[in-house]
GUZA-58769 format. One line per field, with one value per residue: residue number from 1; x, y, z of N, C-alpha, C, CB in turn. Coordinates in steps of 0.1 Angstrom, whole numbers, plus 5000, padded with zeros to 4 digits. Atoms other than C-alpha are relative to their C-alpha. Glycine has a CB too. Example, Ala and Ser with C-alpha at 12.3 -4.5 7.8 and 13.67 -1.06 7.14 Angstrom:
BEGIN
i = c(1/2)
n_x = c(5009/4991)
n_y = c(4988/4989)
n_z = c(5000/5000)
ca_x = c(5123/5137)
ca_y = c(4955/4989)
ca_z = c(5078/5071)
c_x = c(5009/4992)
c_y = c(5012/5011)
c_z = c(5000/5008)
cb_x = c(4990/5004)
cb_y = c(5000/5005)
cb_z = c(5012/4986)
//
This chain:
BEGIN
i = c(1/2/3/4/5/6/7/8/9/10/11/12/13/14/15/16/17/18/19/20/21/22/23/24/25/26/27/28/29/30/31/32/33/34/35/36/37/38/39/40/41/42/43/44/45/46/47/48/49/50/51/52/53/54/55/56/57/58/59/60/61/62/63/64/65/66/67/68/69/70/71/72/73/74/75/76/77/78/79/80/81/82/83/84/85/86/87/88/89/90/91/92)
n_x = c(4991/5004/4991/4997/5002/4988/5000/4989/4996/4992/5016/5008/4987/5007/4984/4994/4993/4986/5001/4987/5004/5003/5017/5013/4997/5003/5009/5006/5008/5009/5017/5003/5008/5016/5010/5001/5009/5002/5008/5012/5012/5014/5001/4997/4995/4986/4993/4995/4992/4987/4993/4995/4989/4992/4997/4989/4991/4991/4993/4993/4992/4992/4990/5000/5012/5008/4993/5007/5010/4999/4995/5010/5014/5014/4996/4992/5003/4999/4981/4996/5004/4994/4985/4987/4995/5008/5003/5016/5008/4994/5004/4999)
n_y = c(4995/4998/5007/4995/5011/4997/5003/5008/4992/5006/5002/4988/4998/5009/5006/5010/4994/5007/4993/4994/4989/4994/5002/4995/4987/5005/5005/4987/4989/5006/5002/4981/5000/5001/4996/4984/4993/4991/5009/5006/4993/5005/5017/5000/5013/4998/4996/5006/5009/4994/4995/5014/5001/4993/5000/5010/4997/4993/5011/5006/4995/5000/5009/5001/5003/5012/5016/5001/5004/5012/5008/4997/5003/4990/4988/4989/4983/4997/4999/4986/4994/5004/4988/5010/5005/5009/5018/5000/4986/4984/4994/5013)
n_z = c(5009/5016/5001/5013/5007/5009/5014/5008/5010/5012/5008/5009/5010/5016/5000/4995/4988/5006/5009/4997/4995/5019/5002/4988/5007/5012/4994/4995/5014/5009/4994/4994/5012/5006/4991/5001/4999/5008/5013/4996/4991/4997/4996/4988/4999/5005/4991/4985/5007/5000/4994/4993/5010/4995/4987/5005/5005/4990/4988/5005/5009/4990/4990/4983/4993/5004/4991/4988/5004/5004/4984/4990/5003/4992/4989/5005/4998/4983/4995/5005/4983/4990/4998/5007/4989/4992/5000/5005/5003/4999/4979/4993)
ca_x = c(7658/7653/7668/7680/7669/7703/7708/7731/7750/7765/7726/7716/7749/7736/7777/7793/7809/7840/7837/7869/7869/7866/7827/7818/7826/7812/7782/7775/7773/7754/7724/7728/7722/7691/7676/7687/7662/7668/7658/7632/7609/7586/7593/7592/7606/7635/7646/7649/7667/7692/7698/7702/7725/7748/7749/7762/7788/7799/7806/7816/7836/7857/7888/7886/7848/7838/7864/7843/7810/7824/7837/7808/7777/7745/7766/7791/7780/7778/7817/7821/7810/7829/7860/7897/7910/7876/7861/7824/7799/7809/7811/7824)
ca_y = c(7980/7989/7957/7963/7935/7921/7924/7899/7926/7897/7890/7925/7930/7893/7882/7852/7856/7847/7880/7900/7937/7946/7922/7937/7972/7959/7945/7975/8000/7976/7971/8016/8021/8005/8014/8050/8075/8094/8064/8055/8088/8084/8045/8041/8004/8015/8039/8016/7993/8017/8026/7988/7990/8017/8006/7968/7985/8009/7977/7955/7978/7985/7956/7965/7966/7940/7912/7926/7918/7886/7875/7891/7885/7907/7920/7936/7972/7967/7958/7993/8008/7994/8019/8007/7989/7979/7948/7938/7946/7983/7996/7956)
ca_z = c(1673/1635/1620/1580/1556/1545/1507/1485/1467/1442/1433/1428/1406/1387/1395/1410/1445/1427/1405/1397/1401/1362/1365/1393/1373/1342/1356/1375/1343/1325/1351/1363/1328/1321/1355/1354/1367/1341/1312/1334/1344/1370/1376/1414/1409/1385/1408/1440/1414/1409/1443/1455/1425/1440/1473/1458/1438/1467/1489/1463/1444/1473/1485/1519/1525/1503/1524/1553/1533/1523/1562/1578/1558/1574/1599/1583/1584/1625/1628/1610/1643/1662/1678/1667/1695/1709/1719/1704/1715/1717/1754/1764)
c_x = c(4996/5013/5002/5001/5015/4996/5010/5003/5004/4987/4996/5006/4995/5014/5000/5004/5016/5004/5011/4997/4994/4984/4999/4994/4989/4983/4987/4995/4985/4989/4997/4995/4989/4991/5000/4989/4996/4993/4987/4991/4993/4997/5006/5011/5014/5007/5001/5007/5014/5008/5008/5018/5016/5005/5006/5014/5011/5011/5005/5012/5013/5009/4995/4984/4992/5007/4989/4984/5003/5000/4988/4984/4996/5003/5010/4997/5000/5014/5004/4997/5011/5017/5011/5005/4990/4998/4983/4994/5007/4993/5006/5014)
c_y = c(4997/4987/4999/4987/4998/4997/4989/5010/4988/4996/5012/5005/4987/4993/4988/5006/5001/5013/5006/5014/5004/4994/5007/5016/4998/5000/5010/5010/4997/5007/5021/5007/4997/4999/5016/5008/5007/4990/4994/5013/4994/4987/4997/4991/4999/5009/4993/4992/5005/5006/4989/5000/5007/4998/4987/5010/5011/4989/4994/5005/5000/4990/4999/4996/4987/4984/4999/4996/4980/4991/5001/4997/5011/5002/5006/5014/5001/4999/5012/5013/5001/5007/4988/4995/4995/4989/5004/4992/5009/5003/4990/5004)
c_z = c(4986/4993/4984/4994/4992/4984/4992/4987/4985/4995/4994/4990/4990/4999/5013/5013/4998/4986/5002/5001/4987/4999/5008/4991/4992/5003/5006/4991/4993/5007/5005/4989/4995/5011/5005/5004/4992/4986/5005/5011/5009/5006/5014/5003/4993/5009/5014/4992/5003/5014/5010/4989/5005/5011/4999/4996/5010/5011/4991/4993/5007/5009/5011/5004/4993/5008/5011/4995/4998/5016/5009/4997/5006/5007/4999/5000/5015/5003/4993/5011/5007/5003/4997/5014/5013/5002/4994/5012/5006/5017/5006/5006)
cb_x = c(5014/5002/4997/5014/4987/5012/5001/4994/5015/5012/4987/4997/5019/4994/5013/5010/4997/4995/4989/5011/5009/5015/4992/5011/5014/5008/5007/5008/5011/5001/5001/5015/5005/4996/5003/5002/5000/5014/5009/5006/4992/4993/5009/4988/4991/5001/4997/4989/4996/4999/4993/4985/4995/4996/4988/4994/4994/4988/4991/4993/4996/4994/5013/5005/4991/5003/5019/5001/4997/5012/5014/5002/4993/4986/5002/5002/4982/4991/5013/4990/4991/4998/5004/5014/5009/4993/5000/4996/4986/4991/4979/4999)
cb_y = c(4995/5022/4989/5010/5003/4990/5011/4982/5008/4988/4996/5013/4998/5012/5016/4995/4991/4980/5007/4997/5008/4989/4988/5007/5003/4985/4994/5006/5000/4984/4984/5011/4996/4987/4991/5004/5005/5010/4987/4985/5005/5000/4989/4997/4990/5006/5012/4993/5000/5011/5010/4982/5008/5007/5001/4990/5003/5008/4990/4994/5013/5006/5004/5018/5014/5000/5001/5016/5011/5000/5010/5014/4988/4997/4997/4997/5008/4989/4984/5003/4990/4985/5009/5010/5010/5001/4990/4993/5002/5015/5000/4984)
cb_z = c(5003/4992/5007/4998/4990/5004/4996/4994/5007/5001/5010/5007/5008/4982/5005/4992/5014/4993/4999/4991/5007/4983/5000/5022/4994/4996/5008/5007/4985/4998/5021/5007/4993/4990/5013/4988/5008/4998/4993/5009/4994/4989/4989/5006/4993/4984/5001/5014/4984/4992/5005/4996/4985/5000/5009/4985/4989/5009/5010/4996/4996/5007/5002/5008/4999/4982/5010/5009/4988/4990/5009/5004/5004/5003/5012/4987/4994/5010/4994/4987/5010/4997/5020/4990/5003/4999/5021/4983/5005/4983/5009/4990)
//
């Protein structure tokens, strides 16, 4: 199985784990702004910047998914799977 390098959204954001929603926000413009594809033609490295950038701020931005980032660490995206009223692992 293809196993997904976890990331530390509150590193690639450059915030505390203790951040409120307004830094996470904040934080986020700043760094999507000066990795932009568009201010940065051509730059292989600014655009994977920006898309780690997006993919923090999707999870962190969000109450609900960010508790599950916070509770679950690097396996948080797999209890998103998982049917409502299942057991884990899925099929148990």
């Amino acid at each position: 199985m293809d196993r997904m390098q976890f990331k530390d959204y509150y590193q690639v954001l450059g915030i505390i784990k203790t951040a409120s929603a307004s830094e996470i926000k904040t934080a986020y413009r700043k760094l999507a702004r000066k990795h932009h594809p568009d201010v940065n033609p051509g730059d292989a490295s600014a655009e994977t910047k920006f898309k780690d950038l997006n993919e923090a701020h999707e999870v962190l931005g969000d109450p609900d998914t960010r508790r599950k980032y916070d509770e679950l660490g690097a396996n948080w995206k797999q209890y998103e799977n998982v049917p409502a009223g299942g057991g884990w692992p899925p099929g148990a």
